[in-house]
C-alpha positions in Angstrom: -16.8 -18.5 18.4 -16.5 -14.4 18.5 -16.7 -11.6 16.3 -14.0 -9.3 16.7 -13.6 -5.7 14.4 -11.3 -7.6 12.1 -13.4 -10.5 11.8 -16.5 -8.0 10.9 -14.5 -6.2 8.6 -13.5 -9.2 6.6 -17.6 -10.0 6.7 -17.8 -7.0 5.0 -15.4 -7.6 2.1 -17.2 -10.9 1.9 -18.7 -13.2 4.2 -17.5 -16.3 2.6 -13.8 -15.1 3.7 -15.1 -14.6 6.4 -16.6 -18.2 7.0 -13.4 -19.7 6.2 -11.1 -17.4 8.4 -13.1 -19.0 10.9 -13.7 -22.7 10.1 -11.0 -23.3 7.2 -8.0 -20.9 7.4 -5.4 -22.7 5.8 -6.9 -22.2 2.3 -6.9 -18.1 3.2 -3.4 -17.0 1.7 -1.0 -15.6 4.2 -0.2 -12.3 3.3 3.8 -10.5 3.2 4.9 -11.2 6.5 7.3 -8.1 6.5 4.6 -6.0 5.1 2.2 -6.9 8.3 4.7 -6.5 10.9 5.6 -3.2 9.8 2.5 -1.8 9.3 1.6 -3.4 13.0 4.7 -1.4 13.9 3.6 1.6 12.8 0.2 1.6 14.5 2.0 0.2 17.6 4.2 3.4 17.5 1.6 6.2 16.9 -0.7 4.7 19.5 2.1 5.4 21.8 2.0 8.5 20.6 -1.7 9.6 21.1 -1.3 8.2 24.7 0.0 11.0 25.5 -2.9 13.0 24.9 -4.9 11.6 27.4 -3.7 12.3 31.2 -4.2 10.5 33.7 -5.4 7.1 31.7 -4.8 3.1 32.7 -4.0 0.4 30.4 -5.2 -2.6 30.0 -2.4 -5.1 29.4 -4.5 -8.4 30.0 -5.9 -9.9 26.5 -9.5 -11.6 26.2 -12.0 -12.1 29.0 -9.2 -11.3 31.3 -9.0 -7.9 30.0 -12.7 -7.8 30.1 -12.7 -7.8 33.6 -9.7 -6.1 34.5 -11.5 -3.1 32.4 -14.5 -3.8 34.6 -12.5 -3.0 37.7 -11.1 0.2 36.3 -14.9 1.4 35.7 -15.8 0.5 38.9 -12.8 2.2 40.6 -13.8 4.8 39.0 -11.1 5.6 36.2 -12.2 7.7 33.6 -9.5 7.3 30.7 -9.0 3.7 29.9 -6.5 2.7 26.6 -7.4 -0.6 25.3 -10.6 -0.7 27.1 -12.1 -4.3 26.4 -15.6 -6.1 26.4 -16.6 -9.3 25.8 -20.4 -10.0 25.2 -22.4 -12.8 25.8 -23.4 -12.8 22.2 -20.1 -13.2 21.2 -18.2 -9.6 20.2 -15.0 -9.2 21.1 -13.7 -5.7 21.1 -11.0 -3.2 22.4 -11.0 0.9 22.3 -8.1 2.4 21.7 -9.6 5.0 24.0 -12.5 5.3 26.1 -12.8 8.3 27.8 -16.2 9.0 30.4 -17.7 12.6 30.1 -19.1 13.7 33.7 -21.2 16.2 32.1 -23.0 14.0 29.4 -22.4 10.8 31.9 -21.4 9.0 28.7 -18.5 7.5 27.1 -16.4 9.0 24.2 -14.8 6.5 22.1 -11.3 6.9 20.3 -10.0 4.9 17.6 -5.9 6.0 16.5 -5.4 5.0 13.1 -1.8 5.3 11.3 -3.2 7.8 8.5 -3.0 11.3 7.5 -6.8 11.2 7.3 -10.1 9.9 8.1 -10.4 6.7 5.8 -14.3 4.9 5.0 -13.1 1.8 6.3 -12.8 3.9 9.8 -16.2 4.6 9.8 -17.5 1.2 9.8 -14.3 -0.2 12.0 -15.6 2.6 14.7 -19.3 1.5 14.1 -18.4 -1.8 15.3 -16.7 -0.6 18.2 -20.0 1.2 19.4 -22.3 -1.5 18.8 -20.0 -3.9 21.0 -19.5 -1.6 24.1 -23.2 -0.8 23.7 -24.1 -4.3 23.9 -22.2 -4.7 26.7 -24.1 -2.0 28.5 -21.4 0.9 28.2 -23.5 4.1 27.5 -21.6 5.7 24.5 -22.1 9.8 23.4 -19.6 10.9 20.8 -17.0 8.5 18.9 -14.0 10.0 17.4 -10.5 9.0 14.8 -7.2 10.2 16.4 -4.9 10.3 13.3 -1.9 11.9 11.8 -1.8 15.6 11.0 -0.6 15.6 6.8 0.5 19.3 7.6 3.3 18.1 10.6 6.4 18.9 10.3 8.7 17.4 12.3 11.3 20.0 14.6 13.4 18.1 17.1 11.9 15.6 19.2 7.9 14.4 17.9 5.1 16.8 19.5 2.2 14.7 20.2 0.0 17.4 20.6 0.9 19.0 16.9 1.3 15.6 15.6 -2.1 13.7 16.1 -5.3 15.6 15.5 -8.8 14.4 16.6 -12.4 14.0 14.2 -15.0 13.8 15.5 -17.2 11.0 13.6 -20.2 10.6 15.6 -22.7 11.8 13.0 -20.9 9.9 10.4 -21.4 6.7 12.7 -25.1 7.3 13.6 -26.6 7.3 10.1 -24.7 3.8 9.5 -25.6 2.3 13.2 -28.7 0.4 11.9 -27.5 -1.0 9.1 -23.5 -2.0 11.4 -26.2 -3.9 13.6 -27.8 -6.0 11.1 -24.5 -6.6 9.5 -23.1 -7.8 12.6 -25.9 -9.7 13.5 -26.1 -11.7 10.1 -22.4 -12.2 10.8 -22.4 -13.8 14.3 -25.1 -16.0 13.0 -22.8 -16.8 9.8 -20.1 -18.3 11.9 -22.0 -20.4 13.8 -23.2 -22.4 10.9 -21.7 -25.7 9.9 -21.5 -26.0 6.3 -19.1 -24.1 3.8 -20.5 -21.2 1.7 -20.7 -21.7 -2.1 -19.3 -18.8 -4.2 -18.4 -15.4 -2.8 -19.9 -12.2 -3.3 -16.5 -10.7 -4.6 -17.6 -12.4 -8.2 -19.3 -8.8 -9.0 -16.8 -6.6 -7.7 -13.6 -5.6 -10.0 -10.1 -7.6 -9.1 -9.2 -5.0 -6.7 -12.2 -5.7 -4.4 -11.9 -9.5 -4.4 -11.6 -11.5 -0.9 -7.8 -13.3 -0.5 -10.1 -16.6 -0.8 -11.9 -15.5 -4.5 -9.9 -18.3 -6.0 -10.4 -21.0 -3.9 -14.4 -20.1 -3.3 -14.9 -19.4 -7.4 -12.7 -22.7 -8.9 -14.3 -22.1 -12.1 -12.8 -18.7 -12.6 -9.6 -18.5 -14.6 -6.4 -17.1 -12.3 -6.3 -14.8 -15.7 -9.8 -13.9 -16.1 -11.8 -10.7 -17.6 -11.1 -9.6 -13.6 -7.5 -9.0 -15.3 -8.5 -6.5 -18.2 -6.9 -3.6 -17.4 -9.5 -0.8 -16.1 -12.4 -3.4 -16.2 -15.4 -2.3 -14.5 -18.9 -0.9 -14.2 -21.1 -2.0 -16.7 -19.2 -4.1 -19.0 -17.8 -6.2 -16.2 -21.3 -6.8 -15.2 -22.2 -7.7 -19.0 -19.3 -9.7 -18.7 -20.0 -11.9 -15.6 -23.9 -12.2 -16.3 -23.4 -13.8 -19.4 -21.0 -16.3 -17.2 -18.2 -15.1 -19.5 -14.6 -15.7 -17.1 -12.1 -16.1 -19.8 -10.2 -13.4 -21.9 -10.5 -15.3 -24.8 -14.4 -15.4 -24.4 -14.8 -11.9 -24.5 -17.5 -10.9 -27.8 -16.1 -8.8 -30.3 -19.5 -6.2 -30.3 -18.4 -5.4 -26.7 -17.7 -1.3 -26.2 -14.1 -1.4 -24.6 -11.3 1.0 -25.0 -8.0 0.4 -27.4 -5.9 -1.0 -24.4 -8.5 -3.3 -23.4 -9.0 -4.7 -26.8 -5.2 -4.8 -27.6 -5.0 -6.8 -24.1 -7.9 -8.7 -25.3 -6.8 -9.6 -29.0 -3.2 -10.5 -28.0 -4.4 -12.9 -25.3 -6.6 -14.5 -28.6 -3.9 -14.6 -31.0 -0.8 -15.6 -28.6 0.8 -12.9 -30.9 2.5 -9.2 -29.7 1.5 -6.0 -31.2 4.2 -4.2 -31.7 4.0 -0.2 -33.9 7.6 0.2 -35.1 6.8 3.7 -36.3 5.3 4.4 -33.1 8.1 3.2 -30.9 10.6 4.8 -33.2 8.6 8.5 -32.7 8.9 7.9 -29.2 12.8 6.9 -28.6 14.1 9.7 -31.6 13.2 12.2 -28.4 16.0 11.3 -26.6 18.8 12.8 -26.8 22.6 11.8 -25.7 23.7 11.3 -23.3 21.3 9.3 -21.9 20.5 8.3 -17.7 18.4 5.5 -16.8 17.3 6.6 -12.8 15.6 4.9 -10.0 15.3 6.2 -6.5 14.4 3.8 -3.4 12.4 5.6 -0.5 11.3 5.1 2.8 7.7 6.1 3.7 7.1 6.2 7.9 4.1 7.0 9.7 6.2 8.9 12.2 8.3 11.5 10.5 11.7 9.8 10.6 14.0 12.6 10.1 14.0 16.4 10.8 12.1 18.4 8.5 10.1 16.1 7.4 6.5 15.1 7.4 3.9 11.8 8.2 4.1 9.0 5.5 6.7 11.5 3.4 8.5 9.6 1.1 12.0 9.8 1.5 14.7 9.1 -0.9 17.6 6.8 0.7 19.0 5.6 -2.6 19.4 5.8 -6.4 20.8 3.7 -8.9 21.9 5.0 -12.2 22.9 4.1 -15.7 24.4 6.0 -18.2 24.8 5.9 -22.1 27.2 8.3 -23.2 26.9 8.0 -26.9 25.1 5.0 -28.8 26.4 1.7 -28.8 28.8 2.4 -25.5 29.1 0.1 -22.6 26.6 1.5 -19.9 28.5 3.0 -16.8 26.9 2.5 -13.8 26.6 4.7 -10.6 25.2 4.7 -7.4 24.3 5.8 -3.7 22.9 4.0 -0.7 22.6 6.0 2.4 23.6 3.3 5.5 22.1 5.7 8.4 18.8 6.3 10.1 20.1 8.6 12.1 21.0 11.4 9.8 18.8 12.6 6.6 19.8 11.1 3.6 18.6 13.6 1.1 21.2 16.1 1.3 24.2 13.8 0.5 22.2 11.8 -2.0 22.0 14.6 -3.9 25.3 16.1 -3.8 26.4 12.8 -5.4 23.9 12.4 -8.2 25.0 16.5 -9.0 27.8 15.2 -10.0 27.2 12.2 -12.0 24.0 13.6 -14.0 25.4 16.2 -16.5 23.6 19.3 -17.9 22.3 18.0 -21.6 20.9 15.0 -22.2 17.8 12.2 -21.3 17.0 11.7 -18.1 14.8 7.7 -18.7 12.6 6.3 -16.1 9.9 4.0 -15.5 6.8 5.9 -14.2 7.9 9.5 -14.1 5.0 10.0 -11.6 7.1 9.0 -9.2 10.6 9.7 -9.9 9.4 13.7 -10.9 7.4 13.7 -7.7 10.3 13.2 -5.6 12.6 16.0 -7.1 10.3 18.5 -6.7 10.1 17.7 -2.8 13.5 17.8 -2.6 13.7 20.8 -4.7 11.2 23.0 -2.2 13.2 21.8 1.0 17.1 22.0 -1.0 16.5 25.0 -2.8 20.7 25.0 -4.0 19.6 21.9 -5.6 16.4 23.5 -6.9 17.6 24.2 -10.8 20.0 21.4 -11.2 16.0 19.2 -10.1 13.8 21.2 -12.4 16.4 20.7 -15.2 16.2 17.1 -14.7 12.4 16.9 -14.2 12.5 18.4 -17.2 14.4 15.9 -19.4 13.0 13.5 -18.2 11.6 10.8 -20.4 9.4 7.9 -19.3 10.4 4.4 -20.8 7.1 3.1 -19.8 5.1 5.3 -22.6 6.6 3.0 -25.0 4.0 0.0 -23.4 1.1 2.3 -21.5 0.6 3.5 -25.1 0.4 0.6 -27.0 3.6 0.9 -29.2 3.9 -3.0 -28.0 1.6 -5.3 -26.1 2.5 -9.1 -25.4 0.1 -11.4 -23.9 2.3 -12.3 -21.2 2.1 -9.0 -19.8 -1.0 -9.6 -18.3 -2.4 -6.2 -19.2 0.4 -4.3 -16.7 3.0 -2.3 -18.2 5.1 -2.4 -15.0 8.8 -2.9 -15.9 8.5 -6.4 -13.5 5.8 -7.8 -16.2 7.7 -6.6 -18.9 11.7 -7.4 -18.6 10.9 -10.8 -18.1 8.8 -11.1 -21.4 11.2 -9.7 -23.7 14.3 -10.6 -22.1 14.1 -13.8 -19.8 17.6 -14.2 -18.8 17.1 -11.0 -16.6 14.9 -11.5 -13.3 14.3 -10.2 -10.0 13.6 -14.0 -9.1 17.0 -14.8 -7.9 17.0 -11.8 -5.7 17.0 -11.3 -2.2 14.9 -7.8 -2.6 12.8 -8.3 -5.1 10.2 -5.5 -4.8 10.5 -1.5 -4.0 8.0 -2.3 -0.9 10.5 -5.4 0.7 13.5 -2.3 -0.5 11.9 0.2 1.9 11.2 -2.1 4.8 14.8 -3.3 4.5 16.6 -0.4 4.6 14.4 1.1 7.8 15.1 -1.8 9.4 19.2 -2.2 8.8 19.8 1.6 9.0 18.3 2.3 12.3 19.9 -0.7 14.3 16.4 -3.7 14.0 18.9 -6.1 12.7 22.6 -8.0 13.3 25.2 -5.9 11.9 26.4 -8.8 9.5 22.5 -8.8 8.5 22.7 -5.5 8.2 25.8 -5.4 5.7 24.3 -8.5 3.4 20.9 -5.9 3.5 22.5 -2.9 2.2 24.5 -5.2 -0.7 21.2 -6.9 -1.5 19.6 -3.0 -1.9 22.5 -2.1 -4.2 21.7 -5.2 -6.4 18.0 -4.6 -6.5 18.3 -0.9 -7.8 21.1 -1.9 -10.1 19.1 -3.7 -11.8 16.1 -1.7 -12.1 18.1 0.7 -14.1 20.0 -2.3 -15.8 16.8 -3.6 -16.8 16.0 0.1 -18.7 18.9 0.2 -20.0 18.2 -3.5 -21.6 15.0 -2.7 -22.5 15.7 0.5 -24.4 18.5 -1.6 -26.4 16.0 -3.9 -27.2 13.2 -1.8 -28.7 15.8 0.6 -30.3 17.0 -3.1 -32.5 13.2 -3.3 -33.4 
């Protein structure tokens, strides 16, 4: 039994997950396969990357106690840069550097950690931490310990400049102050995995739903799947109030309690089984619109390594939009649409000469979570400025079908407390659902696409890819355009 920087790092969202990760992992959930291996991917490719930072550096290909001793050999020899640097201790931690890098000055070892972010995150200070305490254990003498991560500010011109790319923090101080308390932690946790019996109840059960293990359910059976975890914005001190007086259940929750309108709307409709739905207030909301009327949705990539020219680290980029329009009440929707079938060229440029022509001057421009949608035209706006005025007119009529739900014009128990349009379109029209899919969600979308437009998959894959993109968007927009119908009969 070992503790590797995962393991502690799962410890440390909560040692019960933890425990069974180690003696009991079929009941942790298995998480979106895609989702994994792409992120993998990602760190796989900027590691790569900040390799070439360091001259004159070995790897260490072996895994395990073989690549404990093959790093071993390469101290011995005398090699000063070592990537994937690995120790073993007879205590049981398992870890391996990134980088390790000997200083003949300081006759000490600096420590590199390359992380697949724009910035230095929290959860890279303790992920470091461990690092140290391991090759300290093993007897490695360590002086500074740094993050090698993504530059925000990159912009990508030609081929990827590693040097301009990757920029190194230094951490060390950060590190030190938490040292004492990393080695208690990862004392208490090699001890915890070496004992027999299964851990009763998690420590997740004070932390809001976001914070909770993957095993919460299985290790708190007596908490509802919906439970006050699910009220939207929960936290603080009424959760605590909550959970002290052992009160799980939405339907439990006392009346006296201080909570905002949302949360007691989400509370009193769970009660009653019965929506609440402000006619008035839906109607004050839709008589903004005005005709015609174009129910948008973009699908973007997001990449680690800037994919195209121009752009920059973790940029989302707009590869395709779906598009509905109304042209006067009561008129069949017309439907348009782009998907861009190429990694190799930028598809912003053509993406937007096509929706120029298809979105007119006057009239609504409806979405679902203008955040988003307005976020990405004023990107392309500042890097197409010919397209700058025809973006800023849009942004500008633009009108965000959400509002209806996120303020409280109507509220349905089956929601859940979300107001995404996935929790929604199913609730007040069930024959339309993303269940019967291939895509189902904007994250599968993205991973999809990157993968059938730069050549990961079969070309026949690759063509059923792109038509299963085309009917995911469709029907985001579809699903708009159903909706508005549907409130606008109310």
């Amino acid at each position: 039994m070992y503790l590797s920087k995962s393991d502690f790092l799962k410890y440390q969202c909560c040692p019960s997950y933890l425990w069974l990760w180690k003696h009991k992992k079929e009941v942790v959930p298995v998480d979106e396969e895609e989702a994994i291996n792409r992120r993998l991917e990602q760190g796989n490719e900027v590691e790569r990357y900040a390799r070439q930072l360091f001259s004159g550096a070995v790897l260490v290909e072996a895994k395990g106690r073989q690549a404990k001793q093959e790093t071993e050999k390469l101290v011995a020899q005398g090699v000063k840069t070592i990537f994937q640097a690995t120790v073993f201790t007879d205590n049981g931690l398992l870890a391996m550097a990134d980088v390790v890098n000997f200083d003949e000055t300081t006759q000490t070892w600096t420590l590199y950690e390359v992380k697949s972010t724009n910035s230095v995150k929290p959860e890279h200070i303790y992920d470091t931490a461990f690092q140290r305490v391991a090759f300290e254990e093993a007897g490695y003498k360590i002086g500074n310990v740094g993050i090698v991560h993504l530059d925000k500010d990159y912009v990508r011109r030609g081929e990827l400049d590693p040097s301009k790319l990757l920029v190194q923090t230094d951490i060390t101080e950060k590190v030190e102050k938490i040292l004492p308390t990393i080695r208690q932690q990862v004392n208490d946790a090699l001890e915890l995995i070496e004992r027999a019996d299964e851990p009763k109840g998690c420590s997740c059960r004070l932390k809001t739903r976001s914070g909770h293990c993957p095993t919460f359910h299985y290790l708190n059976p007596d908490i509802p799947e919906y439970s006050v975890f699910n009220i939207s914005r929960i936290g603080g001190k009424n959760l605590a109030l909550l959970i002290d007086g052992e009160i799980h259940n939405v339907h439990d929750v006392p009346d006296d309690i201080k909570l905002s309108i949302p949360q007691r709307n989400q509370i009193e409709v769970a009660k009653s089984q019965q929506p609440i739905i402000s006619k008035a207030g839906i109607d004050e909301l839709l008589r903004e619109l005005e005709y015609p009327l174009y129910f948008l949705d973009y699908e973007t990539v997001s990449t680690a390594l800037p994919l195209f020219e121009g752009c920059t680290p973790f940029q989302q980029i707009p590869f395709q939009y779906s598009l509905h329009v109304l042209r006067k009440p009561n008129a069949d929707p017309e439907h348009y649409e782009y998907l861009s079938e190429s990694g190799k060229e930028i598809p912003m440029p053509e993406l937007l000469a096509t929706m120029r022509q298809q979105i007119g001057d006057m009239g609504s421009v409806i979405v679902w979570y203008k955040v988003f949608e307005t976020g990405r035209n004023s990107e392309m706006a500042k890097a197409y400025p010919e397209y700058a005025e025809f973006l800023e007119g849009v942004n500008n009529r633009i009108f965000d079908l959400m509002e209806v739900f996120s303020k409280q014009h109507y509220v349905h128990h089956k929601f859940n407390g979300s107001n995404s349009i996935k929790a929604v379109l199913p609730v007040l029209l069930p024959e339309f659902s993303y269940k019967e899919l291939d895509i189902q969600n904007g994250a599968t979308a993205s991973i999809r696409w990157y993968d059938a437009a730069i050549g990961n998959m079969p070309e026949e894959q690759a063509k059923h890819t792109f038509a299963s993109l085309l009917k995911y968007c469709c029907l985001d927009t579809l699903a708009m355009v159903k909706i508005y119908e549907y409130l606008k009969k109310l």
